[in-house]
C-alpha positions as CSV (number, residue, x, y, z in Angstrom):
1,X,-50.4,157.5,3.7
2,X,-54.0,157.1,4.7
3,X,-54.7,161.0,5.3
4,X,-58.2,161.6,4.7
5,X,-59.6,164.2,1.8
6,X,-61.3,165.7,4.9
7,X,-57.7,166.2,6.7
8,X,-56.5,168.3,3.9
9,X,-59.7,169.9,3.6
10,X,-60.2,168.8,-0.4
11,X,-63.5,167.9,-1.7
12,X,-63.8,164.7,-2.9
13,X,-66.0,165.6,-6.5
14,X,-64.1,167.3,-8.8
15,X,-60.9,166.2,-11.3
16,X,-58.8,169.4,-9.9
17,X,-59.4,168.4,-6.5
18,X,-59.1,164.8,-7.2
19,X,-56.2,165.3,-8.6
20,X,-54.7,168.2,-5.8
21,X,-55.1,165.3,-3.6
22,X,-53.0,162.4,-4.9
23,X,-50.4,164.2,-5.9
24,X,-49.9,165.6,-2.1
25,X,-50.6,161.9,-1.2
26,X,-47.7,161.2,-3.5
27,X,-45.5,164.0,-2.5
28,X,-45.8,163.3,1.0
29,X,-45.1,159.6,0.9
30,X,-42.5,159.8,-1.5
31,X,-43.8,157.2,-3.6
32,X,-41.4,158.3,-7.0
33,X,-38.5,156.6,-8.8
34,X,-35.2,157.5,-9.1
35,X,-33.3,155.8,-11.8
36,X,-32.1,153.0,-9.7
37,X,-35.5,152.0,-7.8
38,X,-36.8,152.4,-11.2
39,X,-34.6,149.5,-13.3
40,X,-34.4,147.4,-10.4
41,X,-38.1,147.7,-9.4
42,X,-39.2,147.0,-13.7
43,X,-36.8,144.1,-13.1
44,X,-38.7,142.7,-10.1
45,X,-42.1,143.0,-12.3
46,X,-40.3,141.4,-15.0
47,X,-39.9,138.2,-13.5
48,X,-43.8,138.4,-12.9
49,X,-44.5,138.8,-16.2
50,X,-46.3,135.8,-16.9
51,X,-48.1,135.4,-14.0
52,X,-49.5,138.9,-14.4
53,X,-50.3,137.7,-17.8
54,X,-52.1,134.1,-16.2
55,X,-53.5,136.4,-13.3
56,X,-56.9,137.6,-15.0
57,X,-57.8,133.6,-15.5
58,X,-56.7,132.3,-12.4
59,X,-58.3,135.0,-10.1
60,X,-61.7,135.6,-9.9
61,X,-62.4,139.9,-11.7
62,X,-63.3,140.6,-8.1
63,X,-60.2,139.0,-6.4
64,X,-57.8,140.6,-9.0
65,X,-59.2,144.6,-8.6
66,X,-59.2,143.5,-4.7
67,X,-55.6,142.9,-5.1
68,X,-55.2,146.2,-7.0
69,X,-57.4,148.5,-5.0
70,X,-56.1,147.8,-2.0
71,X,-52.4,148.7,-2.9
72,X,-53.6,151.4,-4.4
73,X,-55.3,152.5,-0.9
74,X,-51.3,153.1,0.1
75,X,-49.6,154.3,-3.0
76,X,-52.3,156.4,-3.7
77,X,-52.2,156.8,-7.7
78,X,-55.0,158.8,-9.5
79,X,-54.4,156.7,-12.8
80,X,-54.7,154.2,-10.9
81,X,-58.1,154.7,-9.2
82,X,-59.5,155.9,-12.3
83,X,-58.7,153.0,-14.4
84,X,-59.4,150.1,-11.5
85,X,-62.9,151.4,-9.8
86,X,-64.0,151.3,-13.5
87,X,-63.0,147.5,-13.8
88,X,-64.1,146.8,-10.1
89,X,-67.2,148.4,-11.1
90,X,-67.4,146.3,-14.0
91,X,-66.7,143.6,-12.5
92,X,-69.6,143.8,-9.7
93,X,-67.2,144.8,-6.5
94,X,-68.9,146.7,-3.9
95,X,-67.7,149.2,-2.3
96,X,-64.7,149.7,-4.5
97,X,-64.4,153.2,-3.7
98,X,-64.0,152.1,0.3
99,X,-61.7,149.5,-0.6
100,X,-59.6,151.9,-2.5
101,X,-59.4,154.5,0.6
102,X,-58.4,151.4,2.7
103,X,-61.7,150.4,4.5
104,X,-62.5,146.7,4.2
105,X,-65.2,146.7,6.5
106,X,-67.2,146.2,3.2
107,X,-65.2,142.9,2.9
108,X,-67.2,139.8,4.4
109,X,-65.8,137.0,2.2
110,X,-62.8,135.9,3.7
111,X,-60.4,135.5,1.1
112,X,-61.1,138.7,0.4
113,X,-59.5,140.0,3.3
114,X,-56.8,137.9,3.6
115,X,-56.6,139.1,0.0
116,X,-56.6,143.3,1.0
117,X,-54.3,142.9,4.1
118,X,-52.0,141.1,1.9
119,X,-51.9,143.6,-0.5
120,X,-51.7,146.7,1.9
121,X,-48.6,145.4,3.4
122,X,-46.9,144.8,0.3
123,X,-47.6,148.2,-0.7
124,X,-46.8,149.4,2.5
125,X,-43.1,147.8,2.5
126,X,-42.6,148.9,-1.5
127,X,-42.8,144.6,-2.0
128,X,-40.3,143.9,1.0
129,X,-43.0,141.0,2.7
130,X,-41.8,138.6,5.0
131,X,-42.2,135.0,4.4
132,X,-44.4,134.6,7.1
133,X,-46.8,137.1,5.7
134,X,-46.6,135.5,2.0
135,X,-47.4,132.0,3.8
136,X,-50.6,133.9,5.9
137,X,-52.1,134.6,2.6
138,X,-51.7,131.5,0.7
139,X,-52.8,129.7,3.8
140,X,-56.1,131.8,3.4
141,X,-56.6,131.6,-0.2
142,X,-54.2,128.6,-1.6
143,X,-50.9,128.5,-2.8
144,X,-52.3,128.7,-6.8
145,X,-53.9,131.8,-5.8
146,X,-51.4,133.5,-3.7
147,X,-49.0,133.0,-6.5
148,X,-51.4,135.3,-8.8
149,X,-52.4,137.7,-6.0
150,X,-48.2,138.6,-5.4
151,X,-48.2,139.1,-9.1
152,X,-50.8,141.8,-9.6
153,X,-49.6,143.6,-6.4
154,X,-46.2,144.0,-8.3
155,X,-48.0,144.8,-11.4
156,X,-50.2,147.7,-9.1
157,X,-46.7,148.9,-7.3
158,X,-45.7,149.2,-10.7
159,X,-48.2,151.1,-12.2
160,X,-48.8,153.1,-9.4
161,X,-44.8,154.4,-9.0
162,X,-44.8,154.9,-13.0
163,X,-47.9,157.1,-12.6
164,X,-46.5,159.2,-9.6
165,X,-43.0,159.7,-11.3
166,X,-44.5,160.9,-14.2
167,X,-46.9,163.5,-12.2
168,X,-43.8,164.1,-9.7
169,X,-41.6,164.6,-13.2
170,X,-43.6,167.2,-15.0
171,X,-44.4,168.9,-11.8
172,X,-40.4,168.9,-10.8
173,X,-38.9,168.9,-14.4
174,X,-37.6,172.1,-14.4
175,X,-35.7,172.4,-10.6
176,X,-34.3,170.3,-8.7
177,X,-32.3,166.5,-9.2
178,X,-32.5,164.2,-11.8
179,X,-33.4,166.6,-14.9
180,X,-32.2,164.3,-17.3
181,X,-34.2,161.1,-15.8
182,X,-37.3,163.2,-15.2
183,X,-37.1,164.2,-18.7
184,X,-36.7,160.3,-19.8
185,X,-39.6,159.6,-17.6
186,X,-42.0,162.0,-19.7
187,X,-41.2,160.7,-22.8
188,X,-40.7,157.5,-22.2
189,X,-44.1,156.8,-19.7
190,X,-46.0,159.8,-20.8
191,X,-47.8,157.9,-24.5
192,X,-48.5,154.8,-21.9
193,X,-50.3,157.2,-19.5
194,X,-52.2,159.2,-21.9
195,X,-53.8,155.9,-23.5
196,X,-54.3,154.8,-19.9
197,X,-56.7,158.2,-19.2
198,X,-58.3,157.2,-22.9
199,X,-58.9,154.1,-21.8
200,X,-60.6,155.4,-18.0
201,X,-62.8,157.3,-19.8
202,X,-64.0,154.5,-22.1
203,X,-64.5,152.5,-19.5
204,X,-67.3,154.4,-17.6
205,X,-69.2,153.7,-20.6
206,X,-69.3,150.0,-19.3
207,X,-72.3,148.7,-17.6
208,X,-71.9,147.3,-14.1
209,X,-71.6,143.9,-13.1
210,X,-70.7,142.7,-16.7
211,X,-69.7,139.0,-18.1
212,X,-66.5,138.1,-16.6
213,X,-64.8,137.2,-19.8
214,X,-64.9,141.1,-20.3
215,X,-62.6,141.8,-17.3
216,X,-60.5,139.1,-18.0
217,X,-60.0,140.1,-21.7
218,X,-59.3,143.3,-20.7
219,X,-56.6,142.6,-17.2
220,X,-54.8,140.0,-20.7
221,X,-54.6,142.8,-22.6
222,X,-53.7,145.5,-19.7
223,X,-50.3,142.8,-19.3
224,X,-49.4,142.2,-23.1
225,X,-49.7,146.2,-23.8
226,X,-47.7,146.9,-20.1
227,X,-45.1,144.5,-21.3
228,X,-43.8,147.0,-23.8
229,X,-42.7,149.5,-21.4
230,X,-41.7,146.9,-18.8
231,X,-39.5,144.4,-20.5
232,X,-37.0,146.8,-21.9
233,X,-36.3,148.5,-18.5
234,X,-36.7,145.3,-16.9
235,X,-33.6,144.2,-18.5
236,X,-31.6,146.8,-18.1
237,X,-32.5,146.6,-14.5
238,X,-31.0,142.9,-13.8
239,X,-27.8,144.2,-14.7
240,X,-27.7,146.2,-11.5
């Protein structure tokens, strides 16, 4: 999961490449739903819900795209990176390129790296974290914060896994398994994702290092608008 562009031999301007890159990343770790992992996963972030929502307040803009980066760095989702080294950017992180490839030598503060490992190893064990490891972090940062930091790292697994199932299901739809799921997938994800590239691209418009309230606005919004695809799966998925 932390193969370097170099390693593949893909250069690291350009959208094709860019784009070559995670989905190989994604392919390779296996990082896609299948029906089940999908409902029971949405339920997971369900139950989050309003602490994603609280999140954007109770975490600093830098802590929260910290958090997001830095599961990202594992999962590996080009939605993602677009979207979050625009807010990270926004918000005044440095380095949030680095951060996003997994490098947190960048990282001096040190919640913030209590705050990266944290969020690596979640990633890394698909939310599976041992108590110990939850009880590291909120030793690090406090148990208010911890609490918030657990809830965007769901929020990232989520939108990370819905934006590689949906690359994985139009790349896939027409061989292979789950032709009726894939197809679900498009339809269902594929008007979120295409407002989420809109929205990227807006985004680089934004001056660096803006007010804070504009990140916050924004992660508030990013929750209430996610919650539309979320809850109704999220439902179906505590049934299981």
């Amino acid at each position: 999961k932390n193969v370097k562009l170099s390693t593949i031999g893909l250069s690291t301007s350009g959208g094709t490449t860019v784009r070559l890159y995670y989905y190989y990343l994604a392919k390779m770790s296996n990082n896609v739903w299948n029906f089940k992992q999908c409902l029971l996963d949405h339920s997971k972030v369900l139950k989050q819900l309003i602490n994603i929502a609280k999140a954007p307040i109770m975490l600093t803009p830098c802590e929260g795209e910290i958090i997001h980066l830095s599961v990202n760095s594992v999962n590996k989702c080009m939605y993602c990176t677009n979207l979050h080294e625009n807010l990270a950017r926004m918000a005044g992180l440095k380095n949030y390129s680095e951060i996003n490839n997994g490098d947190a030598s960048s990282l001096l503060d040190t919640n913030y790296k209590a705050m990266h490992i944290f969020a690596r190893e979640f990633a890394m064990k698909n939310g599976m974290i041992t108590v110990d490891t939850y009880k590291e972090l909120s030793k690090a940062v406090g148990p208010s914060k911890a609490t918030y930091c657990l809830a965007l790292a769901w929020f990232l697994h989520w939108g990370s896994y819905a934006g590689l199932t949906l690359d994985n299901s139009l790349e896939t739809l027409g061989s292979g398994r789950d032709v009726l799921f894939k197809l679900f997938f498009i339809l269902y994800y594929g008007p979120l994702f295409i407002v989420i590239v809109a929205v990227s691209k807006l985004l680089s418009l934004f001056p660096s290092s803006g007010p804070a309230v504009i990140n916050q606005a924004l992660g508030v919004i990013l929750a209430i608008v996610a919650s539309i695809w979320i809850i109704p799966l999220g439902v179906l998925g505590l049934f299981i």
